[in-house]
C-alpha positions, 0 to 999 in steps of 0.5 A: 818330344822334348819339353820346351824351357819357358821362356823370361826368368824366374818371378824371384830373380826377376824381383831380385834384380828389381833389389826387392830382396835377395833370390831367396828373400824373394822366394819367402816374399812370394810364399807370402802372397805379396806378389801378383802376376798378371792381376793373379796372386801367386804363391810359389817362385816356380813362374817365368815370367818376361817383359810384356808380364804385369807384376805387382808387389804389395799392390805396386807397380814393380819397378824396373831392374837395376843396373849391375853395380859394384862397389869397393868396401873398406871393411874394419876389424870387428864386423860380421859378413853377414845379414845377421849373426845369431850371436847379435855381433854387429854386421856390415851391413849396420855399418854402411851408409843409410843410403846404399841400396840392397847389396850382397857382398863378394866372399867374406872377410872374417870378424877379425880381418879387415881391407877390401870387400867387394859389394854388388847388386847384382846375384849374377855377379856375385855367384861369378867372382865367387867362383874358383874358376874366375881364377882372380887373385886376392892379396892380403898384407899379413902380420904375424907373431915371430921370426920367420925364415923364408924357406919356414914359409916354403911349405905354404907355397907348395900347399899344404893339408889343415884338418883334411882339407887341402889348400892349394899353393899360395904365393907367399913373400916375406917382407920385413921384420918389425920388432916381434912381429913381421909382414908378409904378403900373400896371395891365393885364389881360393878364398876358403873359410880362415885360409890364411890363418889356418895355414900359418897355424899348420906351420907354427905361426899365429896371424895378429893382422890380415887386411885385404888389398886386393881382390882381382883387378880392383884394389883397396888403395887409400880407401879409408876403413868404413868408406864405401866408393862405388865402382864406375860402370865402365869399369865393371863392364871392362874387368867382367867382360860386359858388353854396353850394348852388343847386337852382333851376339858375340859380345867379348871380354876387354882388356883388364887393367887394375883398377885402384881405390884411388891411390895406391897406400905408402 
């Protein structure tokens, strides 16, 4: 006889979309014992739990889920993607606006690049653009040491192996020369730890600048650096396939158009 899955969703996503705190800071929150269900405390995240359920945190009221919801991100050079660096480096998160609720961000960018971050409220949404088979492109404008030829680059557009790891083809433009130093623009849907860096280094050249432009359909445009602007909902719901309302149960993807951080850069 096959067991039945208990129906609702587990009490840390449920507090997650609540934006208590991240599924696994929910989980210490619950081992905490702040948590109740039902009048009864619980000490442990192994609880489904759905609607008509009664939760309390810290003697209060849950309060209802959040709406999905992303925002574009300028991130400057010199900030850490992370909740904490054990190094005490400032992060990203001691740089946005007082007022932005919990959010997660989309993939990283290393402390020394800079350009377009996605962030979300949403785990849901996170774990989908982060995964290699979204298959979104993200597009970075590059600055290097040198003068490279374009058939120097051939090889990063063929893949190429760092240190044992392999990185699948990127597309790779060189577009002008600017005194010792000259601008590419690179494309790649992976998104590996210094990518870019690492590749460049496997064909003898040193990246000095690499900002993110694109990540997918949404672009950085003009967005200065440290500005946050949210992502109208509408949007979100169109570049990820998610339905407003949909009571056939067959909800499908619409057409995805680029969305742009205001205006395209000069």
């Amino acid at each position: 006889m096959t067991e039945q899955t208990p129906k609702g969703d587990r009490i840390a996503k449920v507090l997650a979309r609540a934006g208590v705190a991240s599924r696994r800071g929910a989980e210490g929150i619950i081992a905490a014992g702040r948590v109740s269900v039902n009048g009864k405390q619980i000490d442990s995240p192994a609880l489904n739990v759905s609607d008509t359920d009664r939760i309390t945190l810290d003697g209060q009221p849950l309060r209802a889920a959040e709406p999905e919801r992303m925002w574009l991100y300028h991130k400057p050079a010199g900030l850490v993607t992370s909740d904490a660096d054990e190094k005490g480096r400032r992060t990203i998160y001691d740089a946005l606006p007082e007022d932005m609720p919990r959010v997660m961000s989309i993939g990283r960018l290393d402390i020394n690049s800079e350009g377009l971050l996605l962030l979300t409220n949403d785990g849901g949404i996170k774990r989908k653009l982060e995964l290699p088979s979204t298959g979104w492109m993200r597009r970075y404008r590059v600055r290097i040491n040198g003068r490279p030829t374009d058939p120097a680059l051939e090889p990063l557009r063929k893949g190429v192996t760092v240190d044992g790891e392999r990185f699948q083809p990127m597309q790779v433009t060189l577009d002008r020369q600017q005194g010792a130093n000259a601008w590419l623009t690179v494309g790649l849907r992976e998104g590996k730890n210094r990518e870019i860096r690492r590749a460049m280094e496997s064909i003898g050249l040193v990246v000095n600048r690499l900002i993110r432009v694109s990540y997918g359909p949404f672009q950085l445009g003009d967005l200065k650096p440290g500005a946050v602007e949210e992502i109208r909902r509408k949007i979100v719901r169109d570049q990820l396939g998610i339905e407003a309302e949909d009571t056939s149960g067959t909800a499908k993807p619409k057409p995805k158009m680029p969305f742009r951080g205001r205006r395209k850069p000069r």
